[in-house]
C-alpha positions in Angstrom: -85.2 -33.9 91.1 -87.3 -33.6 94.2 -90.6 -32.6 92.5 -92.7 -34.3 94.9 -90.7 -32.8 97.8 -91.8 -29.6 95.9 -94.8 -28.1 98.3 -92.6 -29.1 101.4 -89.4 -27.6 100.0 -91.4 -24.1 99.2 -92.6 -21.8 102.2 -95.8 -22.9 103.3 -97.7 -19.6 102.8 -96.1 -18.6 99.1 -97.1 -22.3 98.0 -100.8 -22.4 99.3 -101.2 -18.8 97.6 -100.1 -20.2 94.2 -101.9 -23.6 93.9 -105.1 -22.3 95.7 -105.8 -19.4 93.4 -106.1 -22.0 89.9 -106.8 -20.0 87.1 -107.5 -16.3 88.0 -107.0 -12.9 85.7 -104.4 -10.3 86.1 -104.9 -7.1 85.6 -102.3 -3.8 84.5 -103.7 0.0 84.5 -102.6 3.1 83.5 -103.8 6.6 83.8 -102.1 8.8 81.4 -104.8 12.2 81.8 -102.2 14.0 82.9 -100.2 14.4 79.6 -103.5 15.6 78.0 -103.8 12.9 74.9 -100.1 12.3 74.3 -100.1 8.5 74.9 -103.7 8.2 72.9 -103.1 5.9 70.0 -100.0 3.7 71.8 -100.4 0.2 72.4 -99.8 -1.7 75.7 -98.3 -5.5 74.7 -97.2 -8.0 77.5 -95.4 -11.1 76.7 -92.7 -13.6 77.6 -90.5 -15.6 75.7 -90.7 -19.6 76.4 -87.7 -21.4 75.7 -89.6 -24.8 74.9 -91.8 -22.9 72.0 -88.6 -20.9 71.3 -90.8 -17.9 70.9 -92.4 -15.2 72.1 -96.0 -16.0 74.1 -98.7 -13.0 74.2 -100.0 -12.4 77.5 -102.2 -9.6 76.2 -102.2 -6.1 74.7 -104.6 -2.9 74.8 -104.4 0.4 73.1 -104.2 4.2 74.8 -107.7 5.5 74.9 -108.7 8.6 76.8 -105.3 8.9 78.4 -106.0 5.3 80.2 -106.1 1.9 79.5 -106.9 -1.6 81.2 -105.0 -5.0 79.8 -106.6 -7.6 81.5 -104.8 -11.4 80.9 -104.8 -14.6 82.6 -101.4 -16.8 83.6 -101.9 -20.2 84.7 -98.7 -21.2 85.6 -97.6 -22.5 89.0 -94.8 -20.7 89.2 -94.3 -16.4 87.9 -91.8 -15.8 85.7 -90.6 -13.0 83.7 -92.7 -11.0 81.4 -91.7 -7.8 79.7 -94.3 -4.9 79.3 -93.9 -2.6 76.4 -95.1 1.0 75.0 -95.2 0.6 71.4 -95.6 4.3 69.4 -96.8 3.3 66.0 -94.5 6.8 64.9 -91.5 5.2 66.9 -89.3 3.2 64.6 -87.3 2.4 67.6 -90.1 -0.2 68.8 -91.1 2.0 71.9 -89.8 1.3 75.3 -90.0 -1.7 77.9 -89.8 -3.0 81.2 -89.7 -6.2 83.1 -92.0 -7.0 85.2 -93.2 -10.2 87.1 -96.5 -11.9 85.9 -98.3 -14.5 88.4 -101.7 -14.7 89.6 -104.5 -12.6 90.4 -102.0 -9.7 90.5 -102.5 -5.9 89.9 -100.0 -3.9 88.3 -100.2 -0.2 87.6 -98.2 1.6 84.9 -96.8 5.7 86.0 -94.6 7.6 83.2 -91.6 8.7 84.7 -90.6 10.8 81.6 -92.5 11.8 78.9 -90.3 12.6 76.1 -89.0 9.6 76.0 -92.2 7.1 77.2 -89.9 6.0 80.1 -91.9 4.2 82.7 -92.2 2.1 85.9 -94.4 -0.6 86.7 -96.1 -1.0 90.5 -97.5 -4.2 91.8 -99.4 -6.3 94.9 -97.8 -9.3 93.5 -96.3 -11.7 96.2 -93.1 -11.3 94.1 -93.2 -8.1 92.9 -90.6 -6.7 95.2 -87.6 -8.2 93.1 -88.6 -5.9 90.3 -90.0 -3.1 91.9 -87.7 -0.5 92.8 -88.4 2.5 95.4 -89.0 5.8 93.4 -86.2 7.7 94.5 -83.9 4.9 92.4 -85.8 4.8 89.3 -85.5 8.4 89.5 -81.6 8.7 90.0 -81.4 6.1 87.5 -83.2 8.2 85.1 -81.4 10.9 86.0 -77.9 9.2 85.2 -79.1 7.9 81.9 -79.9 11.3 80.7 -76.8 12.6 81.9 -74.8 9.9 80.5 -77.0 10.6 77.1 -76.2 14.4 77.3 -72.4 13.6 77.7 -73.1 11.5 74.3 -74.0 14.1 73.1 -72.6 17.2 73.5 -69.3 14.5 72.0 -70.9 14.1 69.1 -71.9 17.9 68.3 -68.3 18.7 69.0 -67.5 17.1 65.6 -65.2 14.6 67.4 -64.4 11.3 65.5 -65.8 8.8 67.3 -66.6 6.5 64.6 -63.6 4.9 64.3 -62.7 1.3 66.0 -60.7 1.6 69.1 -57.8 -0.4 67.1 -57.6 2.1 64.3 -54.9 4.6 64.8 -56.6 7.8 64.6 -53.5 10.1 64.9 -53.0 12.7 62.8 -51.2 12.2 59.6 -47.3 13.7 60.4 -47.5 12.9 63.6 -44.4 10.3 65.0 -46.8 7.5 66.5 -44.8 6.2 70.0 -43.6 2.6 69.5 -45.6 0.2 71.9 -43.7 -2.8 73.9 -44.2 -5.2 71.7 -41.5 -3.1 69.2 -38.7 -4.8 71.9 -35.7 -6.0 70.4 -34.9 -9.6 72.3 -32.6 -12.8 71.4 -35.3 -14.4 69.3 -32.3 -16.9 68.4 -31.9 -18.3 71.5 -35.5 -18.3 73.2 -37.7 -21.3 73.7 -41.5 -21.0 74.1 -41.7 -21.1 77.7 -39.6 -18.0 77.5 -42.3 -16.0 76.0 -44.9 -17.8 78.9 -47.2 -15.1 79.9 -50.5 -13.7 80.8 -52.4 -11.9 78.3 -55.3 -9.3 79.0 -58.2 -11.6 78.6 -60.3 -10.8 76.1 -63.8 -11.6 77.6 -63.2 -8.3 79.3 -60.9 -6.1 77.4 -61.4 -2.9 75.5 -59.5 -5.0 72.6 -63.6 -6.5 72.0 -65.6 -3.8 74.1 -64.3 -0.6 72.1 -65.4 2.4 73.8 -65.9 4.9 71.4 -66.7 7.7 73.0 -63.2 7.2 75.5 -62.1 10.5 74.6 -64.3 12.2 76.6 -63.8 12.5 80.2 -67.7 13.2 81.4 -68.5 10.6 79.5 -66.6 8.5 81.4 -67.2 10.2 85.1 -71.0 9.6 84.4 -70.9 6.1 82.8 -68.5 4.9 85.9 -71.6 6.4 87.9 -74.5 4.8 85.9 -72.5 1.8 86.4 -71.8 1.6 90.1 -75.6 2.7 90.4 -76.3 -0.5 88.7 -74.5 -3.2 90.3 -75.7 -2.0 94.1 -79.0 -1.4 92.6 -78.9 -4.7 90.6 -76.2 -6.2 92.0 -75.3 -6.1 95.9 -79.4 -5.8 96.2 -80.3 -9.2 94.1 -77.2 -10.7 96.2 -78.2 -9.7 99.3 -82.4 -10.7 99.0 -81.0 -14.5 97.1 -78.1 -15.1 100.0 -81.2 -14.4 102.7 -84.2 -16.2 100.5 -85.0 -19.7 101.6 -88.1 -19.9 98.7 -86.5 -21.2 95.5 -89.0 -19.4 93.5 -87.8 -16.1 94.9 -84.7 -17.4 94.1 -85.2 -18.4 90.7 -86.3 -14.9 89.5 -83.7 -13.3 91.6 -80.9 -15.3 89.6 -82.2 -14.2 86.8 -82.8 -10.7 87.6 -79.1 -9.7 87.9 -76.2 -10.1 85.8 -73.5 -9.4 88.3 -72.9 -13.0 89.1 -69.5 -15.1 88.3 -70.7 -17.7 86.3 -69.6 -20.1 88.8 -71.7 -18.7 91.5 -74.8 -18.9 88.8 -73.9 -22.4 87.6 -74.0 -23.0 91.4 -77.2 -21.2 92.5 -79.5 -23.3 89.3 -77.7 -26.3 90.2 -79.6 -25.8 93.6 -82.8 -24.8 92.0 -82.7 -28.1 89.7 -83.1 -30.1 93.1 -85.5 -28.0 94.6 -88.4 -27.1 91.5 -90.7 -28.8 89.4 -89.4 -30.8 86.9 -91.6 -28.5 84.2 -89.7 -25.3 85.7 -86.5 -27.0 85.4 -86.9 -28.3 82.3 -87.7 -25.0 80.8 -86.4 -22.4 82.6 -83.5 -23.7 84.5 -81.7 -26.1 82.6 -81.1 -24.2 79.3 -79.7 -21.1 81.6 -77.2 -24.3 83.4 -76.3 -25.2 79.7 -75.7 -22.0 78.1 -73.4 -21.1 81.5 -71.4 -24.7 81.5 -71.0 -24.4 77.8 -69.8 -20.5 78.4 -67.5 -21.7 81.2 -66.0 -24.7 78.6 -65.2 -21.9 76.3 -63.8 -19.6 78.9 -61.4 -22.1 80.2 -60.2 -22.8 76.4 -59.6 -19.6 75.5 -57.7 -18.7 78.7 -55.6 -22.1 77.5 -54.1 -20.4 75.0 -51.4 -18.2 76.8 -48.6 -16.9 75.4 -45.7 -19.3 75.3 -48.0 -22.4 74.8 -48.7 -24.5 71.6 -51.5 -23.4 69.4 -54.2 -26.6 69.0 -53.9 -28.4 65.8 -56.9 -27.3 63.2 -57.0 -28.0 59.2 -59.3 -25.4 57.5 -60.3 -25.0 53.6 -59.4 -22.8 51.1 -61.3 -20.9 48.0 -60.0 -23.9 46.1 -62.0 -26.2 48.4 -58.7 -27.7 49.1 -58.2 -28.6 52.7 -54.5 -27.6 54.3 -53.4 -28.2 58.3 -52.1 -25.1 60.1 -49.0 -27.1 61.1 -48.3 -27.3 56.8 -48.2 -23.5 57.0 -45.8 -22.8 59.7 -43.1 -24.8 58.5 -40.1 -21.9 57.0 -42.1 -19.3 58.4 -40.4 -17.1 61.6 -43.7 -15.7 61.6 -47.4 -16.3 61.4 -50.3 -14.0 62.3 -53.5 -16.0 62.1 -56.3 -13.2 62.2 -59.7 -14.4 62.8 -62.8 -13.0 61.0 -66.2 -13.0 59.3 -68.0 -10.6 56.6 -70.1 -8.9 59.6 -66.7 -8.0 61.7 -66.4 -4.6 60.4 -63.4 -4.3 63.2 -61.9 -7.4 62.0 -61.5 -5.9 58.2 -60.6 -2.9 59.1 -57.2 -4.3 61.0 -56.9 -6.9 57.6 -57.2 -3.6 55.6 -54.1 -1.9 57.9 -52.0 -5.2 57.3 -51.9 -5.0 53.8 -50.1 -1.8 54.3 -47.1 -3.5 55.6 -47.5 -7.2 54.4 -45.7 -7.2 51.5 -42.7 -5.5 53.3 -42.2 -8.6 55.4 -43.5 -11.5 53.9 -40.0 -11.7 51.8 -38.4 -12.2 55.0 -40.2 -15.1 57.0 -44.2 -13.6 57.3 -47.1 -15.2 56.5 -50.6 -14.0 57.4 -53.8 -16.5 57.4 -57.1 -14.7 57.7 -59.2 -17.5 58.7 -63.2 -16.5 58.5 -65.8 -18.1 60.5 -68.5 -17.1 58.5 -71.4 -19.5 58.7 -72.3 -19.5 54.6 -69.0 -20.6 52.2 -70.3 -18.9 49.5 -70.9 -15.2 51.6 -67.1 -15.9 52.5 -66.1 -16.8 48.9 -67.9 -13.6 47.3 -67.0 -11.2 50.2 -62.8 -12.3 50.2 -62.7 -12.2 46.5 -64.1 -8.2 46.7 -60.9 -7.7 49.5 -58.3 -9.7 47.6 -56.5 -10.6 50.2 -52.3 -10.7 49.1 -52.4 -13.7 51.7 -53.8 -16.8 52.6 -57.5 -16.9 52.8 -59.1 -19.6 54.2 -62.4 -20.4 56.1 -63.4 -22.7 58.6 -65.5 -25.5 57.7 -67.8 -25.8 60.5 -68.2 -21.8 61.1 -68.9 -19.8 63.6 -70.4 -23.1 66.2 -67.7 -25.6 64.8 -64.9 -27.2 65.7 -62.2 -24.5 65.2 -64.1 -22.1 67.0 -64.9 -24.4 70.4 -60.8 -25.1 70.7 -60.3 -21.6 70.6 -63.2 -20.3 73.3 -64.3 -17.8 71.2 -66.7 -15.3 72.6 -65.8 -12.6 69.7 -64.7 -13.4 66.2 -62.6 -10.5 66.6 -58.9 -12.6 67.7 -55.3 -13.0 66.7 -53.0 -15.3 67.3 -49.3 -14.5 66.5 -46.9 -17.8 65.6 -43.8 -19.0 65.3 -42.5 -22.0 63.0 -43.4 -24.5 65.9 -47.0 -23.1 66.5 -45.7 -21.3 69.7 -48.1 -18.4 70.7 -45.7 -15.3 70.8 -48.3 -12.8 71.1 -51.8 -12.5 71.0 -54.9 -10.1 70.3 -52.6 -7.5 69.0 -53.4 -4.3 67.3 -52.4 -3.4 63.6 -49.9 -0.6 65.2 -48.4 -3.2 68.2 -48.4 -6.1 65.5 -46.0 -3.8 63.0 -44.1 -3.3 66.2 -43.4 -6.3 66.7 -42.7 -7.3 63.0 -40.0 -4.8 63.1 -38.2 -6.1 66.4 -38.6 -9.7 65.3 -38.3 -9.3 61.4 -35.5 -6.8 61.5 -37.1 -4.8 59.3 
């Protein structure tokens, strides 16, 4: 690292400002008259969270009086970083509201409610840096506007005494009706197909509705002003942050900008800190760019592992325990099986029962004629698994990964979301994956005969 490159690296101006103020207090304002006593009695608390304490660090907090306040707090550090701002209600359970702000020396920030009802607000500031979080008016105000909508569509959902409670891979039809067979109920010549015949691309689950279930879906203004809220997001957020970081040349700037946005690929962030590693202080690296580098490398790892594991390949060899504390290997399980569904799990997967639940509804129609299913939980305490199985009684086996949720079993696989399934033949071929309750019975049927 380049740290005593540092002050000729940084612009000259943005450098001098920063080393030449030392120590110096920071002030935040806010005149609330207006609203005639409604934010009396609400507290003002800044902080940040420091990766090397692994906690949260008060800058400072004040308390409502008169419709105004003043929080005055000092930061000493070389370089700003992000702080978050908050309006705590001692009558809101919900922990008030917050916003991100940028906290560096000898800066003023000012606080102006943008909607009452809700203690929404937006935070001005002379910082040098302040730009990257402060947005013109006329956006916060559209972006206000397109939450409410979007809460509004919620809404007006809810009060029509829709369902929406249900997981989006629950059928929800209504009993009588004839549900339409999916394509995985295709009849094929299982006799005579190797694995590569089944080769295939899957819809990959770091971004599919099989893990982000939408449950409002049904409804279409829900929809048209969520598409909006999000396309107002990534130019806001997005194609702005890109556009400042492709032109910025200070790797401060840069450093908050990476942060600030979460449109990137992670390549192109694994890239940009990689940069930033060469360019600022070792402290600043150390703290606040190399944990982001490993959590992002260690993502990507995952990522690449998980998009492995395509249909018509071999599943990775794993051994996991049983309530008997015995220990089995997968491989000992798939042998006289035509089929075997190995559902992933844990006790806080309400999604992931559910779907066990909808299995045992057609298990014991096929497991006469070549199924076996292996629920396999990840749950980080044996005895939470232990007690919480026993209560289901599973008909099948029930097992549970020895090293949980971080272990070995769950790095071969990639997984993002305990919610998975992997569906088997004798010779650990992946024949299908991430299915549904309804598309796995489809497929039972075509490949089972039943």
């Amino acid at each position: 690292m380049r740290s005593a490159l540092f002050s000729v690296c940084l612009s000259v101006a943005s450098l001098t400002l920063l080393t030449a103020c030392g120590s110096s207090k920071s002030v935040v304002t806010g005149d609330f008259t207006e609203f005639e006593g409604a934010f009396d009695g609400v507290k003002v608390e800044l902080n940040y969270y420091s990766r090397s304490l692994q906690e949260r660090v008060l800058l400072g907090s004040e308390v409502v009086k008169d419709g105004s306040f003043k929080l005055t707090f000092s930061y000493d550090e070389e370089v700003p970083r992000y702080a978050y701002l908050y309006l705590n209600n001692a009558d809101d359970e919900s922990g008030g509201t917050g916003r991100p702000i940028i906290v560096e020396r000898g800066a003023q920030y000012a606080v102006e409610i943008l909607d009452e009802s809700r203690s929404l607000f937006r935070v001005t500031s002379d910082g040098t840096y302040a730009h990257i979080f402060v947005l013109p008016i006329e956006d916060e105000l559209k972006e206000l506007e397109l939450e409410n909508k979007l809460n509004e569509a919620i809404q007006l959902v809810e009060e029509s005494g829709q369902d929406v409670s249900l997981p989006y891979d629950v059928d929800d039809s209504s009993e009588g009706t004839v549900r339409e067979p999916s394509a995985h109920a295709r009849v094929l010549d299982w006799q005579n197909m190797n694995c590569v015949d089944y080769a295939g691309e899957y819809e990959k689950s770091w971004d599919s509705r099989f893990f982000n279930p939408n449950p409002f879906e049904q409804s279409k203004a829900v929809i048209e002003v969520r598409d909006q809220l999000y396309e107002f997001y990534e130019r806001v957020y997005g194609e702005r942050v890109r556009t400042m970081l492709h032109a910025s040349t200070d790797p401060i700037e840069r450093l908050l900008l990476v942060g600030r946005s979460r449109f990137f690929e992670d390549e192109q962030e694994i890239e940009i800190y990689e940069e930033l590693a060469a360019e600022l202080p070792d402290s600043v690296v150390e703290e606040r760019v190399q944990p982001r580098l490993t959590f992002l490398r260690e993502r990507r790892e995952r990522r690449q592992a998980n998009e492995a594991l395509k249909l018509g390949t071999i599943i990775p060899s794993i051994d996991f325990s049983l309530p008997d504390q015995n220990i089995v290997s997968l491989s000992s399980i798939l042998q006289g099986k035509q089929v075997v569904v190995l559902e992933f799990w844990d006790n806080y997967c309400q999604r992931c029962i559910d779907a066990l639940e909808q299995y045992r509804s057609f298990y014991s129609d096929f497991a006469g004629v070549g199924l076996e299913i292996v629920s396999l939980s990840f749950e980080d305490n044996r005895v939470d698994w232990v007690e919480k199985s026993g209560e289901l009684d599973f008909p099948w086996i029930n097992a549970f990964a020895p090293d949980g949720s971080d272990g070995e079993i769950s790095d071969k696989f990639g997984l993002r979301s305990i919610k998975a399934n992997y569906v088997l033949d004798s010779e650990g071929c992946i024949l299908k994956r991430n299915l549904t309750p309804d598309e796995l019975l489809d497929f039972l049927g075509a490949r089972l005969g039943s």
